[in-house]
Structures are given as structure tokens and as C-alpha cells.
N, C-alpha and C positions, 0 to 999 in steps of 0.2 A: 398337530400330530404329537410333539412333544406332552402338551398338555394329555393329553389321550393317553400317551405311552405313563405316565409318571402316573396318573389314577391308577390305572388298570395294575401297574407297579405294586402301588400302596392296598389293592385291595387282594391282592395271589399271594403280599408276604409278610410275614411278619419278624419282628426281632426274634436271634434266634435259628431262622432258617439258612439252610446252606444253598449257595449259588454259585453258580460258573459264570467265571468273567475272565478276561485278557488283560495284564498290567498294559496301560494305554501312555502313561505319563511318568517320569518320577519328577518329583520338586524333593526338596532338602526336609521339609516337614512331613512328604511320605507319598504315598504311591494312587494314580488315580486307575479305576480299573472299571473297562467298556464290557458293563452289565448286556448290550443290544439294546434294539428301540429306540437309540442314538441314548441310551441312559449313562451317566458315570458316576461310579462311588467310589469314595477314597477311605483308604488305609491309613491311618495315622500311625506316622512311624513308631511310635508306642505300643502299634499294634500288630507291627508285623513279624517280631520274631520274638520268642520265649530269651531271646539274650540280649544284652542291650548292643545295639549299632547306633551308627554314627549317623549314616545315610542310609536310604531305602537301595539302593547302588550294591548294597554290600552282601544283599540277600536275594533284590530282584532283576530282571531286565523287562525293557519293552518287550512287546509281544507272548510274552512267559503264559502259559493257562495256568490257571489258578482254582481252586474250591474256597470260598472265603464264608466267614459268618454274617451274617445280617446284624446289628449292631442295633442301629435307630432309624427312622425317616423323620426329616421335619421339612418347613416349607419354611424357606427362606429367602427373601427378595422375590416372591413370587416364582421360586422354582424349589424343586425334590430334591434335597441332600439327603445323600444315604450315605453312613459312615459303617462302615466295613472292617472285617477284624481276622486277619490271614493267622496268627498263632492260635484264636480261642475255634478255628474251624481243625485245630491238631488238640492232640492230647494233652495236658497241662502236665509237665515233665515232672515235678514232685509227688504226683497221683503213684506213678511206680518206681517211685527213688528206692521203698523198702526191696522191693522185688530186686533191686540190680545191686545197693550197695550196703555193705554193714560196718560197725565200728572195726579196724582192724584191717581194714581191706588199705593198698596201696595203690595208688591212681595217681592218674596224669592230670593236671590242668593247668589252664591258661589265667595269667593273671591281670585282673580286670581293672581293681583301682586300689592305688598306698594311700593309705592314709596314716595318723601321727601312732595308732594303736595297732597297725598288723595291714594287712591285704587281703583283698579279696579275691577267690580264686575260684572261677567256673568249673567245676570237675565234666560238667553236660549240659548241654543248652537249656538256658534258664534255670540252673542250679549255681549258687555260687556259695561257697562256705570262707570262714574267714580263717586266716593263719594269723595269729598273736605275735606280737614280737617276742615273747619268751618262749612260741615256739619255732621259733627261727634256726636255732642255732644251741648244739651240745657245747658249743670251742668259745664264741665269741659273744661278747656282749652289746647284744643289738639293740640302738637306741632311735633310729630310723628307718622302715622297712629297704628304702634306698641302698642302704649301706650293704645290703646281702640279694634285692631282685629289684628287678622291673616291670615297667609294664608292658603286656603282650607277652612276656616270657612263659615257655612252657616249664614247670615241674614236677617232680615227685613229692609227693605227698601221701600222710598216713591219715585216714580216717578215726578221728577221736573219739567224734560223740555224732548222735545225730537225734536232732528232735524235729519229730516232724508236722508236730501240732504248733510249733512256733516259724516252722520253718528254716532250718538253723542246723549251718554244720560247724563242728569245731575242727580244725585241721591242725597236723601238724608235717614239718619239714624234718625238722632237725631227727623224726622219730623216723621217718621213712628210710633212714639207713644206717637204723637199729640204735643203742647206744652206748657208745664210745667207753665206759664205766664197766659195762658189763664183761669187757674184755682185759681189764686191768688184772686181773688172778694168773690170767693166763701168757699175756703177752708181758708183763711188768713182777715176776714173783722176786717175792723177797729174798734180797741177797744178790740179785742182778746188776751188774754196773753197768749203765747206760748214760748215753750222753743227753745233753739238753740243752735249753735256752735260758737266758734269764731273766725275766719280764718286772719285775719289781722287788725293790730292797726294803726289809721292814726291820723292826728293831729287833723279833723275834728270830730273824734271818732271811733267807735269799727264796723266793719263788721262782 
């Protein structure tokens, strides 16, 4: 019967095609999902959401219906593996990035991974743009993305640049609440005594 079921499988579908199945399983490398005909194909967690996770846990449960994509069939050990792909059966999120966001715009997102040059910062599932360490911060001189966010953190952030034949956004932090310069005319006019700190002594004089 199985034999029967897995033919008849391999000759109704092909890569490509969309199918309804039930998440059956999860394992840590991704999700197995009961096709019927006692058949099951799996998701590889790579393939299940447009953002990166950790475990299949974090997007699916048992029993879940699902629409997934047909991926491959091959025959291995003498049985049907069919590998399955639960985000290329959605919309691929950058196809309408131009539609939702443009340079200048201010958005929320969550931050994914520091690294020694800036962070990465998901603004929408499977979009992530980077923030620079010099655009961290109007005030302070950042030399580890640590030293100003972390990860999992949500922020505010200004949209720099966006290309979308490279895939690639530029972000910035320090611009998303304006800058701090542009206010010196008005809040600091000349002739004003005001107090301060003193942060370093140079031979020219005091900063």
C-alpha cells in the first residue's frame, strides 16, 4: 500500500505544486507534515519561515493545517522523500517591500544579530537591513554594537537607503530622533550661559 501510495504520489505532483498537509512532528532540524496515504514530508527548518528561527516550535505546532510547496521527490532507502517548503508556498516578503517602505520612513524592528561592524535589524519577516556603528549614536562613540543594543531588542529606526536588486537596507538609529545639531541655533544661541560637563583637557582648552 505504501508502495502504491508513493507512485501514485510521484505521478499527480510535481515540484512546485501546492498541497495540504498537517504538521505531524517537529524535530529540531524541522517539521514533518502527514501529506494522507500514510505519506510524510518534511519542512526543513530553512524552509519554514521568511525569518530566521531557532526551532520549528517557534512558528509551528502539531496538528497545525498547513498549504506548503512541493519542493523535490527522491527515493531513498527504498522509500519517497518529499521535502517541503511552508514560506516559498507565501509571498517572498522583498517582492512588496517597495510597495510598503521608502527611504525616510521610521519603523520598528527587532534585532537579529551584532556583529563587530553594526546589527542586523528585521524591520518585517524575512527583511532585515543593517545599522552601522556610526549610525548608532548622534552623542557617543560606539565601538561595539553591545555597548548601545542587543539582541532581540525592539527599535526605532530611520530608513536610509534601500536597494532592492542587491537586497539591502541601510538603517539608521541615531537619525530616527532627528538630529541633535539641528537644534543648536535655537536651544544654545550665542550669548547664552549655560552649564556643562567636562569631558577632556586638551592644550587648546577644556571640552
Amino acid at each position: 500500500q505504501r508502495e502504491e501510495a508513493e507512485a501514485a504520489f510521484s505521478e499527480d505532483h510535481k515540484p512546485g505544486d501546492l498541497l495540504k498537509g498537517i504538521v505531524s512532528r517537529l524535530e529540531k532540524f524541522g517539521a514533518f507534515v502527514d501529506l494522507g496515504q500514510g505519506l510524510e514530508g518534511l519542512i526543513h527548518i530553512s524552509e519554514i519561515s521568511w525569518s530566521r528561527i531557532d526551532h520549528p516550535s517557534e512558528v509551528l505546532s502539531v496538528g497545525q493545517n498547513l498549504i506548503v510547496k512541493l519542493l523535490k521527490t527522491e527515493i531513498s532507502n527504498e522509500k519517497l522523500k518529499i521535502s517541503l517548503s511552508l514560506k516559498q508556498a507565501t509571498e517572498e516578503p522583498w517582492s512588496t517591500l517597495q510597495d510598503e517602505y521608502k527611504s525616510g520612513d521610521i519603523v520598528l524592528g527587532k534585532i537579529t544579530r551584532l556583529l563587530k561592524f553594526g546589527a542586523f535589524i528585521e524591520i518585517k519577516p524575512g527583511v532585515e537591513g543593517l545599522l552601522p556603528l556610526n549610525e548608532m549614536s548622534h552623542t557617543k562613540r560606539i565601538t561595539r554594537p553591545e555597548e548601545l543594543v542587543k539582541t532581540g531588542e525592539t527599535v526605532k529606526v530611520l530608513i536610509k537607503e534601500i536597494n532592492l536588486a542587491e537586497k539591502r537596507i541601510l538603517l539608521s538609529l541615531k537619525d530616527s530622533e532627528g538630529d541633535p545639531w539641528a537644534l543648536v541655533p535655537s536651544k544654545f544661541p550665542v550669548g547664552k550661559v549655560i552649564k556643562g560637563k567636562i569631558k577632556k583637557k586638551e592644550i587648546s582648552g577644556y571640552l
